[in-house]
DSSP file (Angstrom, degrees, kcal/mol; ACC not computed):
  #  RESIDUE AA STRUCTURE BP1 BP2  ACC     N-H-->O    O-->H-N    N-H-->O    O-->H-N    TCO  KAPPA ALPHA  PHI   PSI    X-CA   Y-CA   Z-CA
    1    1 A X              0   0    0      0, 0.0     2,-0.2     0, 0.0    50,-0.0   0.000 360.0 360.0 360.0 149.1  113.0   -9.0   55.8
    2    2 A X        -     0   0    0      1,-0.0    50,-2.7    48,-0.0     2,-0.5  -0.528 360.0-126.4 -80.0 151.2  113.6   -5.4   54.8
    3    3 A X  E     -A   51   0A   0     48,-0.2     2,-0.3    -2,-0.2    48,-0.2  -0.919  30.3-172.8 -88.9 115.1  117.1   -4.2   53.5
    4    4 A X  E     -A   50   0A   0     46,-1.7    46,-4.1    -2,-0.5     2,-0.2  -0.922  25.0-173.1-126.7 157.1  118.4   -1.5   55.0
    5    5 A X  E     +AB  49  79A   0     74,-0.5    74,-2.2    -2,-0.3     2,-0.3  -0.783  19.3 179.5-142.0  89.0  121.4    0.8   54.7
    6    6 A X  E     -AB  48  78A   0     42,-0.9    42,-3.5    -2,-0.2     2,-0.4  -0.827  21.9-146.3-100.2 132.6  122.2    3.6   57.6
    7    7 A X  E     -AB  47  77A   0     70,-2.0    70,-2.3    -2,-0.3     2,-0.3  -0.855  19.5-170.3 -75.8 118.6  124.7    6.1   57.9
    8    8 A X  E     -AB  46  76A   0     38,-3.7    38,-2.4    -2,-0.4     2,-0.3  -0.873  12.8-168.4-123.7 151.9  126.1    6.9   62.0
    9    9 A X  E     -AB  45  75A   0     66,-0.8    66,-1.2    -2,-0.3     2,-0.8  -0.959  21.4-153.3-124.7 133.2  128.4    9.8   63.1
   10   10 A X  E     - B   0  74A   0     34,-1.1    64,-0.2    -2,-0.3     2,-0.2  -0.875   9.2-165.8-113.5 112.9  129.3    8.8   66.7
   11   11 A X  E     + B   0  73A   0     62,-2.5    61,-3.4    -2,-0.8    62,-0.8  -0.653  44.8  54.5-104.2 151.5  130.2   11.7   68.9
   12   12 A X  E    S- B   0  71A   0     59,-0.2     2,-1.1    -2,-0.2    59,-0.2  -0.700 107.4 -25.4 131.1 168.8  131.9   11.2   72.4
   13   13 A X  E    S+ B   0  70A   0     57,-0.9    57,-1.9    -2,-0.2    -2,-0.1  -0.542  84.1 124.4 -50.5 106.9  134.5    9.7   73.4
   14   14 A X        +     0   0    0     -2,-1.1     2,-0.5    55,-0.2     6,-0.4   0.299  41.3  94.6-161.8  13.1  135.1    6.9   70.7
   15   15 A X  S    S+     0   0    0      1,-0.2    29,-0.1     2,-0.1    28,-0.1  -0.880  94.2  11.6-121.3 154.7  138.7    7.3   69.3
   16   16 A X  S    S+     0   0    0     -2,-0.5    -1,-0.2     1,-0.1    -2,-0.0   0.922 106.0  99.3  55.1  35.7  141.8    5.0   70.9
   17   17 A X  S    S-     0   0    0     -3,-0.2    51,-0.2    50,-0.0    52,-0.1   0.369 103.4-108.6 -92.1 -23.0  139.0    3.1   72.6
   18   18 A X  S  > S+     0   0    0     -4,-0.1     4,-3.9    50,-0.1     5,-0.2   0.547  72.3 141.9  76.1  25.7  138.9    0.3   70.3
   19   19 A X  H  >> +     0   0    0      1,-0.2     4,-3.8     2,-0.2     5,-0.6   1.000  69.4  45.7 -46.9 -69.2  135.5    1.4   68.8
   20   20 A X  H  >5S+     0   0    0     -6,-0.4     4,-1.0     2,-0.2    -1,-0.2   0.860 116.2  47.0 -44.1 -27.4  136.0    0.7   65.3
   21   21 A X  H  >5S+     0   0    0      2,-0.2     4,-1.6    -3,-0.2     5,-0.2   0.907 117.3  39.7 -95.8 -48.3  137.5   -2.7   66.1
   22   22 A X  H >X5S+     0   0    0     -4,-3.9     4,-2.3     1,-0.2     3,-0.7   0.923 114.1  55.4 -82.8 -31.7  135.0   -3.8   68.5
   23   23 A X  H 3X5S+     0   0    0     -4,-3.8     4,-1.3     1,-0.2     5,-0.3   0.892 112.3  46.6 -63.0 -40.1  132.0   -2.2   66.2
   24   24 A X  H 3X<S+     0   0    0     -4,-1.0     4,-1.4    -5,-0.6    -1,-0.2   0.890 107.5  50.4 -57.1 -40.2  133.4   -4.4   63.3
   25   25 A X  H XX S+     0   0    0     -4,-1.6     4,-1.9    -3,-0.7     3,-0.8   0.959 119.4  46.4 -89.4 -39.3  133.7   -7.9   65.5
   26   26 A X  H >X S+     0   0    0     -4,-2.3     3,-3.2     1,-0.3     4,-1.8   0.850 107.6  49.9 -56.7 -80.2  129.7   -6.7   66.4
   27   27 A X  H 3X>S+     0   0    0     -4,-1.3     5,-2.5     1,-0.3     4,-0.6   0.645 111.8  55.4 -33.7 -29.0  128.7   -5.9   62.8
   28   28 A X  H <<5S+     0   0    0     -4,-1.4    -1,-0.3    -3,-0.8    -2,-0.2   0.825 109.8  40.9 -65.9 -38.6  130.3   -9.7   62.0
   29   29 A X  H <<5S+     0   0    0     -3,-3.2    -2,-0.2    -4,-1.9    -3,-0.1   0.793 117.6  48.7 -85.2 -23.1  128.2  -11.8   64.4
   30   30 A X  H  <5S-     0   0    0     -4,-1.8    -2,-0.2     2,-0.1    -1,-0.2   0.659 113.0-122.5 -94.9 -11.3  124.8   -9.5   63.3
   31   31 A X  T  <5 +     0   0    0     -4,-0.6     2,-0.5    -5,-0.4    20,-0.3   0.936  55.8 164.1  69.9  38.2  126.0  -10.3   59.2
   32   32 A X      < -     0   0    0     -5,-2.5     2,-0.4    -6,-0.2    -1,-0.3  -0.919  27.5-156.1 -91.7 125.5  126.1   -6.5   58.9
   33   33 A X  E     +C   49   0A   0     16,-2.3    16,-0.6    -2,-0.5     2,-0.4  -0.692  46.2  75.9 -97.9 142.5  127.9   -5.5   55.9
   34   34 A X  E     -Cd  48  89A   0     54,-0.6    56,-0.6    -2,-0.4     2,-0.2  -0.893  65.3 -96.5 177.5-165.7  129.5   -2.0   55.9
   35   35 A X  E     -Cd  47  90A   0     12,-1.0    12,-4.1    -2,-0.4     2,-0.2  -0.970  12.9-147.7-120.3-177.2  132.1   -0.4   57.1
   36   36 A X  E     + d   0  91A   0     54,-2.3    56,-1.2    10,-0.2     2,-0.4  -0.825  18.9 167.1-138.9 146.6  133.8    2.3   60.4
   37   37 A X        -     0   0    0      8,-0.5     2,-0.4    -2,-0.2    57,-0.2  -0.964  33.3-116.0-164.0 155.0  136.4    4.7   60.0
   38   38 A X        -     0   0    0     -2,-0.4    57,-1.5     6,-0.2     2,-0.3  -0.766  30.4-123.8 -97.1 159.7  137.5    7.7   62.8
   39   39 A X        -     0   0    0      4,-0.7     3,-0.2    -2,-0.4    55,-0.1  -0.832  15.5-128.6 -91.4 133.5  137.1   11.4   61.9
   40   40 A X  S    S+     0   0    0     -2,-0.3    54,-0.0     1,-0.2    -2,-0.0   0.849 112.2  67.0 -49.0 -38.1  139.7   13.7   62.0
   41   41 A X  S    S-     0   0    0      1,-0.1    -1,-0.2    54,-0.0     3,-0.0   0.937 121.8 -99.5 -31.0 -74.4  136.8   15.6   64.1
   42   42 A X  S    S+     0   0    0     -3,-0.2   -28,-0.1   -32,-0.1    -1,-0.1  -0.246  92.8 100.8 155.7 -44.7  136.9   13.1   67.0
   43   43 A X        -     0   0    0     -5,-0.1    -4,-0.7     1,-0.1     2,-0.2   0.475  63.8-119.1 -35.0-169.1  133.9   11.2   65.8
   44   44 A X        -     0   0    0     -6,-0.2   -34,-1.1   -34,-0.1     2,-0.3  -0.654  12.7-148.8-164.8 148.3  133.3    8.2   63.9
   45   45 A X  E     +A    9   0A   0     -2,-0.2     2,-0.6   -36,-0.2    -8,-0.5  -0.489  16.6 166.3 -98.3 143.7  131.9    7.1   61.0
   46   46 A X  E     -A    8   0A   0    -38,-2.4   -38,-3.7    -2,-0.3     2,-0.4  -0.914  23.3-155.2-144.8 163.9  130.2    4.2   59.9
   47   47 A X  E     -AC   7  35A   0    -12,-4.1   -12,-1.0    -2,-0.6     2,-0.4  -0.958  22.3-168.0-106.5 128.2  128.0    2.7   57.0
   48   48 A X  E     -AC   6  34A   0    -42,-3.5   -42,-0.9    -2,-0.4     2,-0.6  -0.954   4.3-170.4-125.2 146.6  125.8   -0.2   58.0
   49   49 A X  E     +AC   5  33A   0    -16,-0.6   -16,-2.3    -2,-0.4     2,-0.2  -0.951  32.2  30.4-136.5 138.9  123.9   -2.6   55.5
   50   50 A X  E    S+A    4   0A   0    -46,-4.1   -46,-1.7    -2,-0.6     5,-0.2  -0.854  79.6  27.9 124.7-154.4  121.5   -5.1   55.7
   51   51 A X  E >>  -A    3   0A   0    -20,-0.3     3,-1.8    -2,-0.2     4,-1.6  -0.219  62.7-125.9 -74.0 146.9  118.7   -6.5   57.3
   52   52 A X  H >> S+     0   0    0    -50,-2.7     3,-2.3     1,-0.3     4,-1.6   0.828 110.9  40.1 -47.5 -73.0  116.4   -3.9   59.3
   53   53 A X  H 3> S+     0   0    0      1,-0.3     4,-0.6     2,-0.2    -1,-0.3   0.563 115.9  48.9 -66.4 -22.1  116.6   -5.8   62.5
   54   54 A X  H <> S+     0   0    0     -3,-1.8     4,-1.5     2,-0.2    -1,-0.3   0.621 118.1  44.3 -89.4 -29.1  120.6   -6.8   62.3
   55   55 A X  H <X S+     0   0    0     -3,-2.3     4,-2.3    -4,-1.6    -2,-0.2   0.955 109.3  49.9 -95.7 -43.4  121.3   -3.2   61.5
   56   56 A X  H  X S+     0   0    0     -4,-1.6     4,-1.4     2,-0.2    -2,-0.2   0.818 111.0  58.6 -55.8 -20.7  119.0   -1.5   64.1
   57   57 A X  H  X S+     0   0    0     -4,-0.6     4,-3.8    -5,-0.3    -2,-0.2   0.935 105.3  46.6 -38.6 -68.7  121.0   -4.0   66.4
   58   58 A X  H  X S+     0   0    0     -4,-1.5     4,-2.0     1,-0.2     5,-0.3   0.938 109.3  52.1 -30.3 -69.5  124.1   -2.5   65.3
   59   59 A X  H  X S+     0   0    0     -4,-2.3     4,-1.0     2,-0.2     3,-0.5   0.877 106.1  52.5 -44.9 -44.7  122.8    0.9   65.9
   60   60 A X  H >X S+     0   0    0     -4,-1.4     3,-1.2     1,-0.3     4,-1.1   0.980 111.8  49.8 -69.5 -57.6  121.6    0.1   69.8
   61   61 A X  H >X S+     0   0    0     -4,-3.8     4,-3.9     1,-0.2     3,-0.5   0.875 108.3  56.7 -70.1 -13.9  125.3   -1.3   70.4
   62   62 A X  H 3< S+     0   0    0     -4,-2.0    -1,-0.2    -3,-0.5    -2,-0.2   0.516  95.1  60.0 -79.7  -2.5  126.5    2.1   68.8
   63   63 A X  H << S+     0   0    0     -3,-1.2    -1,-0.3    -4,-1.0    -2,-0.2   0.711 122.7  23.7 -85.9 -35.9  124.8    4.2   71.1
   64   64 A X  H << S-     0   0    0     -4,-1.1    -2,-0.2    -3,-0.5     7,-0.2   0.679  88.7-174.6-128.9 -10.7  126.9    2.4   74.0
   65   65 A X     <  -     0   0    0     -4,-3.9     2,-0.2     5,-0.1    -2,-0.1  -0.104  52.5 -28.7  77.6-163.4  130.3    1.1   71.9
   66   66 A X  S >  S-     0   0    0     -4,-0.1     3,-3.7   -52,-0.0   -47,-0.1  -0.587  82.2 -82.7-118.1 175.9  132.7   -1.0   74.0
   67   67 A X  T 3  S+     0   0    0      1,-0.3    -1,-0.0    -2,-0.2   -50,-0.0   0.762 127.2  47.6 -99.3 -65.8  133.1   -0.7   77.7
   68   68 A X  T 3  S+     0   0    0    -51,-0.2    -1,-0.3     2,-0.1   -50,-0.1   0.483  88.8  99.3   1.9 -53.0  135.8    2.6   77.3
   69   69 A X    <   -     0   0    0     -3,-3.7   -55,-0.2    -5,-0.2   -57,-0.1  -0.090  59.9-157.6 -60.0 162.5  133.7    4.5   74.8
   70   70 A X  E     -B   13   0A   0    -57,-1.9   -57,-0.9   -59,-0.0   -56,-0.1  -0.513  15.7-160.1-128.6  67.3  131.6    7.4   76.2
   71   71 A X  E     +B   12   0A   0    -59,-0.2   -59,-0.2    -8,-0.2     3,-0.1  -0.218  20.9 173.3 -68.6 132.4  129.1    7.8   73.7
   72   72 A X  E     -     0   0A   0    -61,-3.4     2,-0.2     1,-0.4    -1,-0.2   0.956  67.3 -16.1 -81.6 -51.2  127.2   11.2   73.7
   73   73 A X  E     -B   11   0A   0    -62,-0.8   -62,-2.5     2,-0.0    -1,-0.4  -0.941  46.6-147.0-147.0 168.4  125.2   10.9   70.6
   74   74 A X  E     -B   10   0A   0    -64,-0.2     2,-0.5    -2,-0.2   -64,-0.2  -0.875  13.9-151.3-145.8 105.4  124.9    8.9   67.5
   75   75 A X  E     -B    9   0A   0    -66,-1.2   -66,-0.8    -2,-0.3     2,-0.5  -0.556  22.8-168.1 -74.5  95.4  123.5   11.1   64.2
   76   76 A X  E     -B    8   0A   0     -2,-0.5     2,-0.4   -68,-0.2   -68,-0.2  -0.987   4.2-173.8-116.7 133.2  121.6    7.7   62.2
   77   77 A X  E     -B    7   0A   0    -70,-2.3   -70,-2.0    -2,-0.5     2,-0.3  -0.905  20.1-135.2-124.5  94.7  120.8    9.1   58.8
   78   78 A X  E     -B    6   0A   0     -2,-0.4   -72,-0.2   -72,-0.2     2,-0.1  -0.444  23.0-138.1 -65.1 113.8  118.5    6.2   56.6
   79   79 A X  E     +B    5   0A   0    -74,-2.2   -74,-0.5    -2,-0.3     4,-0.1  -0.394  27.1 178.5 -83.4 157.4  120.1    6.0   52.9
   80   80 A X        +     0   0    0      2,-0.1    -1,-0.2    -2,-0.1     2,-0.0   0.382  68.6  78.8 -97.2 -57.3  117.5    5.9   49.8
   81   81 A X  S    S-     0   0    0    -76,-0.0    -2,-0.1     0, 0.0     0, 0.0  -0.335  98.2 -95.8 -77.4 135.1  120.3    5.9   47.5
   82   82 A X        -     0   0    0      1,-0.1     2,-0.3    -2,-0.0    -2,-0.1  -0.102  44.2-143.7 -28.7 155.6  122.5    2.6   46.8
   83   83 A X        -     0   0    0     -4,-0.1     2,-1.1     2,-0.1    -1,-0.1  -0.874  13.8-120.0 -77.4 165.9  125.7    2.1   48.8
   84   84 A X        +     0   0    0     -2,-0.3     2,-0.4     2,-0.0   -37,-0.0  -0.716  51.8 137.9-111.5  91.4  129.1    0.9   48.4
   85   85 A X        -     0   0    0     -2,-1.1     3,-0.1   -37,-0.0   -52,-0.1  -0.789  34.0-152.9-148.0 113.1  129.8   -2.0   50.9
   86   86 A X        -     0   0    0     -2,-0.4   -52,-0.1     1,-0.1    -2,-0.0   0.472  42.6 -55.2 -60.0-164.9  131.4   -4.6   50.2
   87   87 A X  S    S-     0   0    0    -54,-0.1   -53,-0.2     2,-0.0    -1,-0.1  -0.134 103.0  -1.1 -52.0 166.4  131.1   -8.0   51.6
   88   88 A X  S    S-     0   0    0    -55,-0.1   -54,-0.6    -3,-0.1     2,-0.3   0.232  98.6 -62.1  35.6-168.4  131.6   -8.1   55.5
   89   89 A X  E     -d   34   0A   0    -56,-0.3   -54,-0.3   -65,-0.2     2,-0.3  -0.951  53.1-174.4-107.5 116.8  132.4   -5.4   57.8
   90   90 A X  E     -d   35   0A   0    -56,-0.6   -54,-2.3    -2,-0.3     2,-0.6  -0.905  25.4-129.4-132.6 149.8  136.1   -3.4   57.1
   91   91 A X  E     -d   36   0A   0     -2,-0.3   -54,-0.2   -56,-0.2   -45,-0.0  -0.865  37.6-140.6 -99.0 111.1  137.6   -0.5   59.6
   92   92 A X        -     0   0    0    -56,-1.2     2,-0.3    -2,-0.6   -54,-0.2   0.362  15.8 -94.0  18.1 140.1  138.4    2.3   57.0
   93   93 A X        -     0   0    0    -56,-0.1    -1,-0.3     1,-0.1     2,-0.2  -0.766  64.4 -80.1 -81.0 142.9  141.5    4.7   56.8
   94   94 A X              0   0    0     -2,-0.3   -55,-0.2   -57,-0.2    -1,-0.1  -0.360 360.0 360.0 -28.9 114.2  140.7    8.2   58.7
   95   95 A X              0   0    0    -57,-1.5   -56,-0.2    -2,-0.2    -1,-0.1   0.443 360.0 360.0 -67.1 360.0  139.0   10.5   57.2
């Protein structure tokens, strides 16, 4: 399986929804390691790593987020360049 590493900005309604928390308990059951953080913006960001099909998985549930969210759009940008993510999936101070 391929290794993959994607960057999302999630625009929409997606903060004090419980995005980050419910994108984290998904990214645990798919073995995506990475982590999710809000934007000062409104957004949120997240890093996901690992295998292509567990992380386009990821992506598909960040495009509709947990039953609250109103996702508008989701900005995936596929990294070249190493990341830093540790084991598991962690929700991130505001940026």
């Amino acid at each position: 399986m391929a290794f993959v590493q994607k960057h999302l900005i999630v625009h929409g309604y997606v903060q004090g929804v419980g995005y980050r928390g419910s994108m984290a308990q998904a990214a645990e059951v798919l073995g995506v390691h990475g982590w999710v953080r809000n934007r000062r913006n409104g957004t949120v960001e997240a890093l996901a790593v690992g295998d292509a099909p567990a992380v386009d998985a990821l992506v598909d549930w960040a495009r509709r987020g947990p039953p609250e969210a109103r996702v508008e759009r989701v900005e995936v940008v596929e990294m070249t360049e190493p990341a830093q993510a540790a084991a598991g999936f962690m929700q991130r101070e505001t940026l």
